[in-house]
C-alpha positions in Angstrom: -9.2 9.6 63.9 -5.3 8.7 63.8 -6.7 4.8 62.2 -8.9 6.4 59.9 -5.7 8.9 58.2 -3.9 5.9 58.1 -7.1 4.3 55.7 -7.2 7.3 53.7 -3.0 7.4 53.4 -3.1 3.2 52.8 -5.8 3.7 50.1 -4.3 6.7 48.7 -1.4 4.8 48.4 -3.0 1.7 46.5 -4.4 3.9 43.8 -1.2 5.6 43.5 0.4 2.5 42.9 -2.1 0.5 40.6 -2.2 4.0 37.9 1.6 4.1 38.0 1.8 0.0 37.2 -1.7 -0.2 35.0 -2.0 -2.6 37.2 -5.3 -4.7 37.1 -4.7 -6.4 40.5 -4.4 -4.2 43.3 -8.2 -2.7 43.8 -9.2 -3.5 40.7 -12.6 -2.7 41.6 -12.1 0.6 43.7 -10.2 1.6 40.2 -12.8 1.3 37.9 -15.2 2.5 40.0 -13.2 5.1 40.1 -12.2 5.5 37.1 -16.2 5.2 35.6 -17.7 7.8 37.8 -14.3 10.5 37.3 -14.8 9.6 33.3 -18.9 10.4 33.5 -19.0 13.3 35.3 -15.6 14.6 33.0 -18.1 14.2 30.1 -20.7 15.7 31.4 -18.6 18.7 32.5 -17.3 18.9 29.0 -20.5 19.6 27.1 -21.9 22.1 29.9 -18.6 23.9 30.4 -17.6 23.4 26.4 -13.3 23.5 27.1 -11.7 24.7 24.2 -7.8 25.0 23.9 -5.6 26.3 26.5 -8.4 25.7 29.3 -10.4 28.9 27.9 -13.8 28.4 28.2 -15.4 29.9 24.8 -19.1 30.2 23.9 -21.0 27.2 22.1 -20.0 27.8 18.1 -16.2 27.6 19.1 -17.6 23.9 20.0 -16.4 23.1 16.0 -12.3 23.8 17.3 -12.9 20.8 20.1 -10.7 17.9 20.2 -12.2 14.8 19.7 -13.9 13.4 23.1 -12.1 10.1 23.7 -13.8 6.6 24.1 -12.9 5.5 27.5 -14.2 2.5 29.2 -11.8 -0.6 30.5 -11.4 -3.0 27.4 -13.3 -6.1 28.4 -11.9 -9.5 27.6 -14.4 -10.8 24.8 -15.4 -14.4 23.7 -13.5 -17.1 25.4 -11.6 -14.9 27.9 -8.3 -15.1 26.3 -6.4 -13.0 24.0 -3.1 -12.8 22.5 -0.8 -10.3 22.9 2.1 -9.3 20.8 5.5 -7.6 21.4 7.5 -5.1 19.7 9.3 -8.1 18.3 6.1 -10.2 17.1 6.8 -12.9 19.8 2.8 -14.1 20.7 2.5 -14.4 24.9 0.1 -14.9 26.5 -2.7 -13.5 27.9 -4.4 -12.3 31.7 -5.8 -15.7 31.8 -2.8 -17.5 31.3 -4.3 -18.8 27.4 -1.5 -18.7 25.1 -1.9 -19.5 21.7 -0.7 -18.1 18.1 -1.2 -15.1 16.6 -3.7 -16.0 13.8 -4.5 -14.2 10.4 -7.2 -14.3 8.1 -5.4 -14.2 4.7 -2.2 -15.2 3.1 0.4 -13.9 4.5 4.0 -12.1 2.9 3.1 -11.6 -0.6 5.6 -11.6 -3.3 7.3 -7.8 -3.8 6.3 -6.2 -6.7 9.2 -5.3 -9.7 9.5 -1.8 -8.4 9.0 -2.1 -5.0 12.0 -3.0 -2.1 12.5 -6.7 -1.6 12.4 -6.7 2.1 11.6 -4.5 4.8 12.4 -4.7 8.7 8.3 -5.1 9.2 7.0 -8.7 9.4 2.6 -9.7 8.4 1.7 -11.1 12.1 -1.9 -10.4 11.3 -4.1 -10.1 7.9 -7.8 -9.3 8.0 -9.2 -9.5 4.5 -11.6 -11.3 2.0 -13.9 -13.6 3.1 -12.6 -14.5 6.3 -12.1 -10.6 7.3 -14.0 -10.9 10.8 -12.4 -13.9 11.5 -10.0 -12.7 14.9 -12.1 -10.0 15.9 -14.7 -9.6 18.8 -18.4 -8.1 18.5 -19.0 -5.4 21.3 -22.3 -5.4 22.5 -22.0 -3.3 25.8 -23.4 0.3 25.7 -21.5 3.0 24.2 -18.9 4.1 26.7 -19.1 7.7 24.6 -22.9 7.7 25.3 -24.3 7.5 21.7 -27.5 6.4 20.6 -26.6 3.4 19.2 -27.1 -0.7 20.1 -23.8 -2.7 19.2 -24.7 -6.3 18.3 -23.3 -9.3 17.9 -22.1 -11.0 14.8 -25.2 -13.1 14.1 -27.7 -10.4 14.0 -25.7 -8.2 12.4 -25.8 -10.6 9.5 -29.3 -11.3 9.9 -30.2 -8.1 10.0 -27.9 -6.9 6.7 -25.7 -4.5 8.6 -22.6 -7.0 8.2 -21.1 -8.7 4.9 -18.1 -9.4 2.8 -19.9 -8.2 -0.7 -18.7 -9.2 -4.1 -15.2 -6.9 -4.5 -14.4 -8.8 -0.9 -14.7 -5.8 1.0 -15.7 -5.9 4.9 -18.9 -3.3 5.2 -20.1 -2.4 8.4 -23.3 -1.1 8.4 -25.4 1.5 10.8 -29.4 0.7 11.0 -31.4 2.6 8.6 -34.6 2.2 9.8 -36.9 5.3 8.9 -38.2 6.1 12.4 -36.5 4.0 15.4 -38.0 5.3 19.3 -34.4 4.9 20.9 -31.4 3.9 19.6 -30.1 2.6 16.1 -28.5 -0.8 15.3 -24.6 -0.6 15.0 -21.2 -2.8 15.0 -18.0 -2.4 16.9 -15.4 -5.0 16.8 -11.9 -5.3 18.3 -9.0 -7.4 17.4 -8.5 -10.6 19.7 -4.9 -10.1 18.9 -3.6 -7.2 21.6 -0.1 -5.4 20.5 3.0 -3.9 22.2 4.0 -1.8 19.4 3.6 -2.5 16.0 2.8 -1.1 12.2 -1.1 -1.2 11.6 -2.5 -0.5 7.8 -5.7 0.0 7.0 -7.1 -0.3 3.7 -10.7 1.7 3.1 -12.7 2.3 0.4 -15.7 4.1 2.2 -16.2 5.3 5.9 -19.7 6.4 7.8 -20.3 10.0 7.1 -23.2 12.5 6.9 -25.0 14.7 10.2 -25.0 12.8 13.9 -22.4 10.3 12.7 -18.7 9.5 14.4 -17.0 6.9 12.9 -13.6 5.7 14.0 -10.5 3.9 13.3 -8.4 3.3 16.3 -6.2 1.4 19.2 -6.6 1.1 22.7 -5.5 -0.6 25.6 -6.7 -1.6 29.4 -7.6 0.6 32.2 -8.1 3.6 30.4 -7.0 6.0 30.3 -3.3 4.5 31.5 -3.2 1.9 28.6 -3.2 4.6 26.0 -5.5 5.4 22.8 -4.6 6.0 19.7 -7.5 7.6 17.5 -5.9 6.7 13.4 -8.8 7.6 12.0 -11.6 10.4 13.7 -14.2 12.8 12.5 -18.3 13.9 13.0 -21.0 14.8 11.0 -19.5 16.1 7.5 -16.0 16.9 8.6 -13.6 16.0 5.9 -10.0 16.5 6.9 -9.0 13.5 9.6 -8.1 14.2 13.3 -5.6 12.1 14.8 -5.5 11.9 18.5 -3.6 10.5 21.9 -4.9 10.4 25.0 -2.9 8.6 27.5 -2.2 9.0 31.6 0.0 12.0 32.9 3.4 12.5 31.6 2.7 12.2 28.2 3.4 15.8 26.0 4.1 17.0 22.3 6.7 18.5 22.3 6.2 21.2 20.0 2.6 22.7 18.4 4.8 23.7 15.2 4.1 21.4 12.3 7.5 21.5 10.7 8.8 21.1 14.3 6.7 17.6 14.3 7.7 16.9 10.5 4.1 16.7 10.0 1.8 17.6 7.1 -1.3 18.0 9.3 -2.0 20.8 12.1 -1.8 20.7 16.1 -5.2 21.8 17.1 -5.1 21.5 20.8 -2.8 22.1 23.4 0.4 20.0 24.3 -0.9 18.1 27.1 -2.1 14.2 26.2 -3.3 13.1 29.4 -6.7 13.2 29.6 -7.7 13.6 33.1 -6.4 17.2 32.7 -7.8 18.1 29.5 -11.3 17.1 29.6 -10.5 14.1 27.5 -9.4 16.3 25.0 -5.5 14.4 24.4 -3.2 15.6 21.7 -5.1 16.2 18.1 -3.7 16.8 15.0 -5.7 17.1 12.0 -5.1 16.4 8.7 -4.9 19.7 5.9 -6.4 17.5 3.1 -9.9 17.2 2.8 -9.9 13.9 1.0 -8.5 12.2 4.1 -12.2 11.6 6.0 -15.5 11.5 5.0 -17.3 12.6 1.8 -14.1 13.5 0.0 -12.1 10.5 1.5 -15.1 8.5 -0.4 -15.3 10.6 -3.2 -11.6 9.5 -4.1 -12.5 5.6 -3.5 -10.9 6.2 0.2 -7.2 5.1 0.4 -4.9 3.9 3.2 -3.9 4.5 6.7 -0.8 3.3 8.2 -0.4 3.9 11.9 3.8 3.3 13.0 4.1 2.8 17.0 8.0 2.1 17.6 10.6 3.5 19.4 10.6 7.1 17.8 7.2 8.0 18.9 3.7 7.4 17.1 2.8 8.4 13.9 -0.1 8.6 11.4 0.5 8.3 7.5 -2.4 8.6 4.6 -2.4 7.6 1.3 -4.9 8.7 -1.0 -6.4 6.1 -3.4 -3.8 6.1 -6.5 -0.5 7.3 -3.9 0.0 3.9 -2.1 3.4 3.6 -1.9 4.2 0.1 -3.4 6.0 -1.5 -0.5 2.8 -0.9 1.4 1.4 -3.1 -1.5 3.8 -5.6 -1.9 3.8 -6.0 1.7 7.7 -5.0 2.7 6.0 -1.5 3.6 9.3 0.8 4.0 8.1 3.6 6.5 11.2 5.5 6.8 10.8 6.3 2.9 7.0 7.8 3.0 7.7 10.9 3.9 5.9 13.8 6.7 3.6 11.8 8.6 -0.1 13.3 8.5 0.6 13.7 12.9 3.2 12.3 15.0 3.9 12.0 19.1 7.6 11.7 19.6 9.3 9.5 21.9 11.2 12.2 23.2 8.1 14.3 25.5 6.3 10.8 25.2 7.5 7.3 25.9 5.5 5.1 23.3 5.9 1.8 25.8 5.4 3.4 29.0 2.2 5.2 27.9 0.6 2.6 25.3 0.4 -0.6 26.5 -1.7 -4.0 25.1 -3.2 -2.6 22.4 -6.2 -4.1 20.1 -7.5 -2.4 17.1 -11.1 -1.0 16.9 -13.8 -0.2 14.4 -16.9 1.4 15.5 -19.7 4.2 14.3 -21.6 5.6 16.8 -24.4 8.4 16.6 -24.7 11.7 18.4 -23.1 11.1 22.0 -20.3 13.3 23.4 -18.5 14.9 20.7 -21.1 14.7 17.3 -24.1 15.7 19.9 -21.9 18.4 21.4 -21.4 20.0 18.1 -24.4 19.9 16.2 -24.7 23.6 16.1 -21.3 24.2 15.2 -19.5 25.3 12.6 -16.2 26.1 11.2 -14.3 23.3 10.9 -13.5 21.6 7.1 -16.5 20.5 5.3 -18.7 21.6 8.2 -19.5 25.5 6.8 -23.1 24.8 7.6 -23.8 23.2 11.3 -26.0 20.2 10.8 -29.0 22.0 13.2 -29.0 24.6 9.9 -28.7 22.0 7.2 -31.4 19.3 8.6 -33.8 21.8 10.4 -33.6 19.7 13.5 -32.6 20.8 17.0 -30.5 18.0 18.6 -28.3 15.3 17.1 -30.6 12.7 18.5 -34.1 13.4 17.5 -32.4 13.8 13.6 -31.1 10.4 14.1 -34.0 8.7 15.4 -36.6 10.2 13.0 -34.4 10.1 9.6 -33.1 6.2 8.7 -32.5 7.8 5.6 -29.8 9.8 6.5 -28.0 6.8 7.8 -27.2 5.4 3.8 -23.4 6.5 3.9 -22.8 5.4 7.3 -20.7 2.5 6.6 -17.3 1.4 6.8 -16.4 -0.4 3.5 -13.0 -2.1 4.3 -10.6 -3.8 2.1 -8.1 -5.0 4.4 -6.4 -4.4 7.8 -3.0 -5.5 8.2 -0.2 -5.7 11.3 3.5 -5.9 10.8 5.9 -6.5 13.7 10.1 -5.4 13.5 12.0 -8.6 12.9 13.6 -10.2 15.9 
């Protein structure tokens, strides 16, 4: 009895001590087990029990005041194995496997500054995804959905073959969903990740279009290894026809806002859950903010030719800015973007209740659309939230998420992400 305690203590201890490092070599398997069987049965939990804010368990149609569900799942090393990561200071080291080598990019790089815009800015281009060579650097998921959607990710080459992947003629990346009229299981889709990782950084994305209509949930985002103690950053969220953005963290223990006022943040958008990030104590819920304009996802983010994103992850904190086609600031354009002169950020996570290097770590940069799964399947009957007045059971007549999906390809026309560029600054050494 006395040698088995002293298991239980020793193994007690070892978790203990890999969550606190993130460490992927003590019991890395015991971990992710773990960590994949506590993350399942979370999910689960959360569509039977239906947690709303505060812990308060409400009935179904409060469902459309959930934070997003996150994406957990350990980041697997694509491709060749290696990746490169890159600090707060752009300097390229290298990777778990020992592989160094440089950070690439895809385009030209430091532009000449515009007339009106600044000459220079403390942010330096490490990586530039745009134009023809826009998936060069990134890596194709094909694993299942770690959020349990009905969709198949594939790989570069049949996502060609198949149409769902292209740079068309304005140059634009546009990732596609299947639109099949009637598939039996699950629909065609594309998910790629940066092979670059980051330690910090300034990430600008450049849209034009994103997926939108009933059983879709499409995001923009960063994330890190071993989940959820690397971090997530959600830049860019939303299901079904939603049309204001929800920005989200979910990261291990410790992490807090610290403040649900908006003009306590400086924020333009609203705090719509509690305080708490971590997400093995909210039911993956994290911290979400969501944006008060309703041109900033979805139909009216498309209806305005889309605009830009910039995510800022320095010392002060994390924070989410959106531009609106036509309200780019220039030195976003010219390239010397100038945060500290854009004004409120759309949601922000201050360094002060949340250590941006202790609780992000390694981050790569993610697109994917998925269909149904754990948050646009949980809330197909609700309502309330912007540009969802009507639940999408009501509008399509159809009693779950996934048997809309499977029977109506049509539907699945706006669910692409039309992309124009994606672009990562580091702070000069």
């Amino acid at each position: 009895m006395l040698a088995f305690a002293a298991f239980l203590i020793y193994a007690v201890f070892l978790v203990d001590l890999s969550i606190a490092s993130g460490s992927k070599v003590l019991v890395p398997r015991v971990l992710d087990s773990l960590h994949r069987n506590a993350a399942r049965k979370t999910h689960n939990l959360a569509k039977d029990l239906r947690v709303a804010f505060g812990g308060i368990l409400v009935p179904r149609a409060d469902l459309s005041q959930h934070v997003v569900y996150c994406k957990p799942g350990k980041q697997v090393t694509f491709g060749s194995g290696t990746s490169t990561t890159v600090g707060s200071s752009g300097n390229a080291t290298a990777s778990a496997s020992g592989t160094r080598h440089p950070t690439s990019t895809s385009s030209k790089l430091g532009s000449s500054p515009t007339p009106t815009s600044p000459a220079s800015s403390p942010w330096r281009l490490v990586n530039s995804y745009q134009g023809s060579n826009f998936f060069d650097g990134w890596d194709f998921f094909t694993g299942g959905d770690p959020t349990e959607g009905i969709v198949d990710y594939i790989d570069e080459n049949t996502a060609r073959a198949s149409n769902l992947l292209e740079v068309n003629s304005q140059g634009n990346a546009v990732m596609r969903v299947e639109t099949t009229p009637v598939v039996s299981t699950n629909r065609r889709s594309i998910r790629i990740t940066t092979q670059s990782q980051f330690n910090g950084g300034l990430f600008i994305m450049d849209s034009v279009h994103m997926p939108t209509g009933c059983g879709t949930w499409p995001a923009f985002w960063t994330n890190g290894p071993n989940w959820p103690n690397g971090g997530e950053i959600d830049i860019v969220e939303g299901v079904h026809d939603y049309t204001n953005n929800q920005a989200t963290v979910h990261t291990a223990v410790g992490c807090t806002l610290a403040s649900s006022s908006s003009n306590t943040l400086a924020i333009s958008g609203n705090v719509i859950g509690g305080v708490d990030c971590a997400a093995l104590t909210t039911g993956n819920q994290g911290c979400g903010i969501r944006a008060a304009t309703s041109n900033s996802f979805g139909a009216g983010f498309n209806a305005n030719n889309g605009g830009v994103y910039a995510m800022k992850w320095d010392t002060t904190g994390v924070a989410v800015y959106f531009f609106p086609r036509g309200s780019e600031p220039a030195d976003i354009t010219a390239e010397v973007p100038q945060p500290d002169t854009w004004g409120a950020a759309q949601a922000r996570w201050p360094a002060a209740s949340c250590d941006p290097f202790k609780f992000f770590t390694s981050h790569s940069a993610i697109f994917d659309t998925t269909l149904c799964g754990q948050w646009a399947g949980a809330v197909w009957n609700a309502v309330g939230v912007p540009g969802q007045d009507q639940s999408c059971a009501q509008r399509t007549g159809v009693s779950t998420c996934e048997a809309f999906v499977r029977a109506n390809g049509g539907s699945m026309q706006e669910a692409f992400w039309e992309v124009k560029s994606v672009k990562i600054y580091q702070l000069h050494d």
